[in-house]
C-alpha positions as a Python dict, from the first residue, in 0.01 Angstrom:
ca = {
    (1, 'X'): (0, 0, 0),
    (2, 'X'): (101, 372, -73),
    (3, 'X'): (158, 601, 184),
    (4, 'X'): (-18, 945, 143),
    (5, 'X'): (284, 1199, 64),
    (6, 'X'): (44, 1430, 243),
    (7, 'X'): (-11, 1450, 646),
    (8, 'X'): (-323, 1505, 663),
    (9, 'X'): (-405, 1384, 1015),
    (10, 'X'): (-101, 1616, 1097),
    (11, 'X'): (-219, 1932, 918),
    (12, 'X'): (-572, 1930, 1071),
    (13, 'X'): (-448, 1875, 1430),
    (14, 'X'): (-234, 2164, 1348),
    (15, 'X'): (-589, 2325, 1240),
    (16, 'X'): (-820, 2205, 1550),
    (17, 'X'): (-515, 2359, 1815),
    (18, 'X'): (-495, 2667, 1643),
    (19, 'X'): (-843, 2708, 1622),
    (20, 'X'): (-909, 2609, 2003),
    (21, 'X'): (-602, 2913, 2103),
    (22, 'X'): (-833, 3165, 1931),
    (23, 'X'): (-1123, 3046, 2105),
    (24, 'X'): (-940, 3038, 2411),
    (25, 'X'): (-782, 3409, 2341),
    (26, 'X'): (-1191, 3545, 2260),
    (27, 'X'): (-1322, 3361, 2525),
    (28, 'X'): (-1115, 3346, 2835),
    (29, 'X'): (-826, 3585, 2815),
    (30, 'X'): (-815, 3812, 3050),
    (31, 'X'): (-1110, 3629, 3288),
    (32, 'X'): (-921, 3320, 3375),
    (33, 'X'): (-1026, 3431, 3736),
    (34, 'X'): (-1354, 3340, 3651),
    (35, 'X'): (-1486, 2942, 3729),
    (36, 'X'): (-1624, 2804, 3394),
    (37, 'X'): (-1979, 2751, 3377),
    (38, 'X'): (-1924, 2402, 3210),
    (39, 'X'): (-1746, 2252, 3497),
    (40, 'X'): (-2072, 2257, 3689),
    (41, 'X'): (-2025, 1886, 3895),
    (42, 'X'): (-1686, 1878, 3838),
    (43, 'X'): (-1399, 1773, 4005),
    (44, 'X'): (-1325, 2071, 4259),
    (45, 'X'): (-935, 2044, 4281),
    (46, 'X'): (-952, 2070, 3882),
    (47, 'X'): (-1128, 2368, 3912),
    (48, 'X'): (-877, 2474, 4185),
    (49, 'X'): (-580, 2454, 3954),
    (50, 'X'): (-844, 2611, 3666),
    (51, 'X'): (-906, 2941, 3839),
    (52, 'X'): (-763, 2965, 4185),
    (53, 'X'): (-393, 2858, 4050),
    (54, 'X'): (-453, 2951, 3708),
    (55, 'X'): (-161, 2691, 3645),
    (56, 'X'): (-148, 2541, 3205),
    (57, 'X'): (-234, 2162, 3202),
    (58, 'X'): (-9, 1929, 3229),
    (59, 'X'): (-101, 1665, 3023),
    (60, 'X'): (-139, 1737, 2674),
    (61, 'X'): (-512, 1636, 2460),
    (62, 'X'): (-444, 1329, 2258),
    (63, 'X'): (-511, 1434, 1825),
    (64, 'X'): (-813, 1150, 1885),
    (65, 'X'): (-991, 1325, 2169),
    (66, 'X'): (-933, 1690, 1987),
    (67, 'X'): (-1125, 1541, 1666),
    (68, 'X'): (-1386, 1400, 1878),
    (69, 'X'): (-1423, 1788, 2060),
    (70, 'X'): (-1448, 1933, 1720),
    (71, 'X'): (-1741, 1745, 1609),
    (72, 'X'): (-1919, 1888, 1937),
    (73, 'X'): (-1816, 2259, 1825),
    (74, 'X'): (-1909, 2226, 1469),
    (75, 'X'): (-2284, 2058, 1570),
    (76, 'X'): (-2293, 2328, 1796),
    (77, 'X'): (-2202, 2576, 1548),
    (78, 'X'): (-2497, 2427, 1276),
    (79, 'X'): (-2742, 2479, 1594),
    (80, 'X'): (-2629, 2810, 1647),
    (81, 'X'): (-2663, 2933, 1259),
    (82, 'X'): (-3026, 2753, 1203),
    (83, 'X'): (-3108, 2934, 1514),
    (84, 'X'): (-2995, 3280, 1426),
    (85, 'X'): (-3060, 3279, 1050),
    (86, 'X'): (-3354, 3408, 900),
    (87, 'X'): (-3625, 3115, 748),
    (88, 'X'): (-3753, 3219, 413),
    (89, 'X'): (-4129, 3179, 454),
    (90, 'X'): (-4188, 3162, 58),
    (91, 'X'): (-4294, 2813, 60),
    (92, 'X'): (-4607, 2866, -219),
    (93, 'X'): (-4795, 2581, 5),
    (94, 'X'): (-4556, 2332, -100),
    (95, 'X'): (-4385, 2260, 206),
    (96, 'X'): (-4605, 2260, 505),
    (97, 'X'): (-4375, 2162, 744),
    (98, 'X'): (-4127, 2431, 634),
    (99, 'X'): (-4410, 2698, 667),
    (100, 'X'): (-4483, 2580, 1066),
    (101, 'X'): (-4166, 2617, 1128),
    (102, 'X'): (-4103, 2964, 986),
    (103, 'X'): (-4419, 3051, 1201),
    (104, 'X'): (-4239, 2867, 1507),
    (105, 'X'): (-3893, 3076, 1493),
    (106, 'X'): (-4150, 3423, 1417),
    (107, 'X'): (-4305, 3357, 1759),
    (108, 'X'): (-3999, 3352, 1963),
    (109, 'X'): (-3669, 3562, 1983),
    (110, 'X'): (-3396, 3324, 1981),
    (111, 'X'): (-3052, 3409, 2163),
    (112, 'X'): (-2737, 3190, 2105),
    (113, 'X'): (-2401, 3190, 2253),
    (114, 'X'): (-2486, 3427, 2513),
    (115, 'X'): (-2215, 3524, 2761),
    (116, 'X'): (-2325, 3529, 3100),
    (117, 'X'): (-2168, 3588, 3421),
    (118, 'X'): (-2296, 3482, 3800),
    (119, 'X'): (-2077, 3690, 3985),
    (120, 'X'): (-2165, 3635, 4297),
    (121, 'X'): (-2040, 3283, 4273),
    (122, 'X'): (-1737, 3399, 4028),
    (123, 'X'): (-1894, 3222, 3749),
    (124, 'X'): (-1907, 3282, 3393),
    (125, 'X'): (-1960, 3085, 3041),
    (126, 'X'): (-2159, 3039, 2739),
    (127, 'X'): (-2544, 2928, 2724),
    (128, 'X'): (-2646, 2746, 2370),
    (129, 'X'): (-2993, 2858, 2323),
    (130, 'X'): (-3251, 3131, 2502),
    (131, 'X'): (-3598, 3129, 2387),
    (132, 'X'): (-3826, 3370, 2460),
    (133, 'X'): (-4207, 3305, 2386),
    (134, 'X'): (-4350, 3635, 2263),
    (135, 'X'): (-4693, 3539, 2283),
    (136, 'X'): (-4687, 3361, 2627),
    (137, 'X'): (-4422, 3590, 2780),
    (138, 'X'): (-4239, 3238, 2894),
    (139, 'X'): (-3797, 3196, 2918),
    (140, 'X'): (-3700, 2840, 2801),
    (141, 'X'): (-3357, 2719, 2809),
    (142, 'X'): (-3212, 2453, 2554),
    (143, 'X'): (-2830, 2308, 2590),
    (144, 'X'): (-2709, 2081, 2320),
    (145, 'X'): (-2488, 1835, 2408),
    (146, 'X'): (-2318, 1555, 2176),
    (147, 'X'): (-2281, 1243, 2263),
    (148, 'X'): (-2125, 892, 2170),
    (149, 'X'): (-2321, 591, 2064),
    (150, 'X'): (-2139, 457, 2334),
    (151, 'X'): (-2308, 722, 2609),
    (152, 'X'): (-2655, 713, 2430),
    (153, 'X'): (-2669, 398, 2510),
    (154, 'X'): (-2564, 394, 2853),
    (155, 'X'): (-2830, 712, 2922),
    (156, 'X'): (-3124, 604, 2670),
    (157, 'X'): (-3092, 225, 2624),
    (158, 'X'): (-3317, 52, 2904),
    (159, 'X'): (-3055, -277, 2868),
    (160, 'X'): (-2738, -69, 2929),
    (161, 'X'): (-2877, 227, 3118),
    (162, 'X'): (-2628, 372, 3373),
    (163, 'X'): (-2768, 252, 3759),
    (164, 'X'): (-2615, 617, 3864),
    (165, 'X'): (-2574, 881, 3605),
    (166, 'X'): (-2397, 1197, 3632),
    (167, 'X'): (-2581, 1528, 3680),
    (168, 'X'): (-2295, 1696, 3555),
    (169, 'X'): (-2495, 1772, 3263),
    (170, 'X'): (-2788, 1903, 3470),
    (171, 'X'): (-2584, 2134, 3695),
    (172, 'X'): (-2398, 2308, 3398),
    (173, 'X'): (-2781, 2337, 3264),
    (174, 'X'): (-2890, 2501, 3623),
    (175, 'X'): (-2589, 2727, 3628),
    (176, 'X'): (-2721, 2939, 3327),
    (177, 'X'): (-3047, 2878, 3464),
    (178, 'X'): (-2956, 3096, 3712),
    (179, 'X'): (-2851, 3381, 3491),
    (180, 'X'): (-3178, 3366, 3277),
    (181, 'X'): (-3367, 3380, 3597),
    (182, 'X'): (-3154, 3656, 3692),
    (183, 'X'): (-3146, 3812, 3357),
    (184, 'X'): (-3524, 3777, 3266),
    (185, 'X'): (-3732, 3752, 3616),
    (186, 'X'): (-3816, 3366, 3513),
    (187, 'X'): (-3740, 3048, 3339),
    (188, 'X'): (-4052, 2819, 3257),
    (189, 'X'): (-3847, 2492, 3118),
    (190, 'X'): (-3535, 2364, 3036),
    (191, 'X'): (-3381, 2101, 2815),
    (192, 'X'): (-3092, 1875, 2741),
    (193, 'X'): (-3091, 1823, 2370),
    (194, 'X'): (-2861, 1513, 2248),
    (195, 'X'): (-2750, 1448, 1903),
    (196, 'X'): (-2538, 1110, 1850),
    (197, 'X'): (-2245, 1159, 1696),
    (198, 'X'): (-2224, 791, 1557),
    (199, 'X'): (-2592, 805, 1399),
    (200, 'X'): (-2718, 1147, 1397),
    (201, 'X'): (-3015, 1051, 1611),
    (202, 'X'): (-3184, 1332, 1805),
    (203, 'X'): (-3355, 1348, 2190),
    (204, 'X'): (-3499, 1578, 2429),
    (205, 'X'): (-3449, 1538, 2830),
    (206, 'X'): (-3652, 1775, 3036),
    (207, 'X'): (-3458, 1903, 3331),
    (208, 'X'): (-3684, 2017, 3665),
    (209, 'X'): (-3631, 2355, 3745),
    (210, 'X'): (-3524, 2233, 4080),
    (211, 'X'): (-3156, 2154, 3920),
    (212, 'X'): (-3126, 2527, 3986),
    (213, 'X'): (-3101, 2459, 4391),
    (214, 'X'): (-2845, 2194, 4333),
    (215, 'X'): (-2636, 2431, 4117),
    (216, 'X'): (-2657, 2705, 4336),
    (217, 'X'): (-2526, 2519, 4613),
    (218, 'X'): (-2275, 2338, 4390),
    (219, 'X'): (-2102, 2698, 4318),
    (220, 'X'): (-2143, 2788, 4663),
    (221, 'X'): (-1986, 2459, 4841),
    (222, 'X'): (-1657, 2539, 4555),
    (223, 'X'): (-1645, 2916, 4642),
    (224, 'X'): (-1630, 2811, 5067),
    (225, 'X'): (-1417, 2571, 4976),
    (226, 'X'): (-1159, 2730, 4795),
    (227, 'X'): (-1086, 2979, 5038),
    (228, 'X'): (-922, 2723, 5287),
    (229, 'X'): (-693, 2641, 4982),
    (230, 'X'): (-658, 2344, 4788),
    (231, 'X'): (-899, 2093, 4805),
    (232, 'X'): (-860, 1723, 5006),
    (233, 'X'): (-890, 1405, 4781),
    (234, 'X'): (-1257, 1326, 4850),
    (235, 'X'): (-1437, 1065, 4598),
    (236, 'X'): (-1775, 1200, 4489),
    (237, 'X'): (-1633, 1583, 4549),
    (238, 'X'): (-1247, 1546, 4471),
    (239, 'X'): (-1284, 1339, 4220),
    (240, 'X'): (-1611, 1315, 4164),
    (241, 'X'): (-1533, 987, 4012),
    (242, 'X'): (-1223, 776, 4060),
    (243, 'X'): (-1236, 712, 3633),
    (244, 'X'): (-1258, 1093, 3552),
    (245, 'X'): (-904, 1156, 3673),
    (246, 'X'): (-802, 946, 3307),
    (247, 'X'): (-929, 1239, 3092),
    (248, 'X'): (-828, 1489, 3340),
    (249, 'X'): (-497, 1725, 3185),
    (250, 'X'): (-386, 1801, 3509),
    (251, 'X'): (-365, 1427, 3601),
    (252, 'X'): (14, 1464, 3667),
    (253, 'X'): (15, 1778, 3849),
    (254, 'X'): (-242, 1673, 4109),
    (255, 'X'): (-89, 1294, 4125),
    (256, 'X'): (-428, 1128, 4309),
    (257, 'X'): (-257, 846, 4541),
    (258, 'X'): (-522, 555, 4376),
    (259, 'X'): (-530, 375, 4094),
    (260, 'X'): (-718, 526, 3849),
    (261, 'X'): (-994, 317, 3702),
}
């Protein structure tokens, strides 16, 4: 067989990391004080070293797991644009479906990407999707989150279903549900929307607006405990889960004294 002359597993690595330093330069320079929104239910001395150290991970992102993270952004990046682009309505009858949902994105204001900051926890990050009901006068909030066949499975299939899931997901969800609640003087639903990256396949998970206590207290338990320095090793709090030190970049910097799973 003939090798490629051309690298191109090389080149677009080179790509995805100089893509991820801009994001990282119009994103988070200059607020790396800030906790990120996203590592609501995370491990709290990771987000010790993240914003209380401010110290560059240790252990570098593996080309594999930097494709897989660019699949998320560039789904995320198709929600954002069918979101924020305008539907043509001129349908001539021919495409009903097409006309309902012109109708649909008329009777809301959509906002996508939006910044927000909680600063009384010292929290900021990036919501996915705001909509705002004009005729109802009702705040929903929609996440999108993309997921491996692998995960689907474990959350969705009733054979493999996971006996204790993570709320991760939920908190981060609650955290800017506490900014549009802030922001807009109520929040009437909120949703986890999955897409599987293996098949495409779409679902919607409700999330009870009573995440919003647990993420509040979340942020509040990291803020008092940050102040008495770094953070004990304490399974279910630091880690939150013996098998999330494996992904974690600061792996070798914090040096856990188990065997990771």
């Amino acid at each position: 067989m003939i090798k490629c002359p051309v690298d191109i597993e090389g080149i677009y690595a080179d790509y995805i990391s100089e893509q991820n330093e801009l994001n990282r330069k119009v994103r988070y320079e200059g607020k790396e004080h800030y906790y990120h929104a996203s590592g609501a239910g995370s491990c709290s001395r990771k987000l010790y070293y993240e914003t209380i150290e401010q110290i560059e991970p240790t252990d570098p992102i593996n080309p594999i797991s930097q494709r897989v993270l660019r699949l998320g952004t560039i789904v995320h990046n198709d929600f954002e644009k069918a979101f924020s682009v305008t539907t043509n309505s001129n349908t001539d009858g021919n495409n009903k479906e097409k006309e309902i949902h012109y109708l649909q994105k008329e009777s809301f204001e959509f906002y996508c990407e939006k910044e927000i900051f909680l600063e009384r926890f010292n929290v900021r990050g990036f919501l996915d999707l705001v909509a705002v009901c004009k005729d109802k006068d009702e705040v929903y909030l929609i996440d999108f989150k993309t997921i491996a066949n692998f995960s689907w499975s474990r959350k969705f299939g009733w054979k493999n279903a996971d006996p204790n899931p993570s709320i991760h997901q939920e908190l981060q969800l609650g955290t800017y549900g506490l900014w549009v609640k802030q922001e807009y003087g109520r929040l009437d639903g909120m949703w986890l929307y999955f897409y599987n990256k293996d098949n495409s396949r779409m679902k919607e998970v409700s999330v009870p607006l009573s995440i919003l206590k647990s993420s509040e207290a979340f942020w509040g338990n990291v803020n008092h405990e940050h102040k008495n320095g770094l953070p004990m090793f304490r399974e279910g709090i630091s880690p939150v889960e013996d098998w999330n030190c494996r992904y974690c970049r600061y792996y070798t910097h914090c040096n856990p004294p188990f065997k990771v799973k």
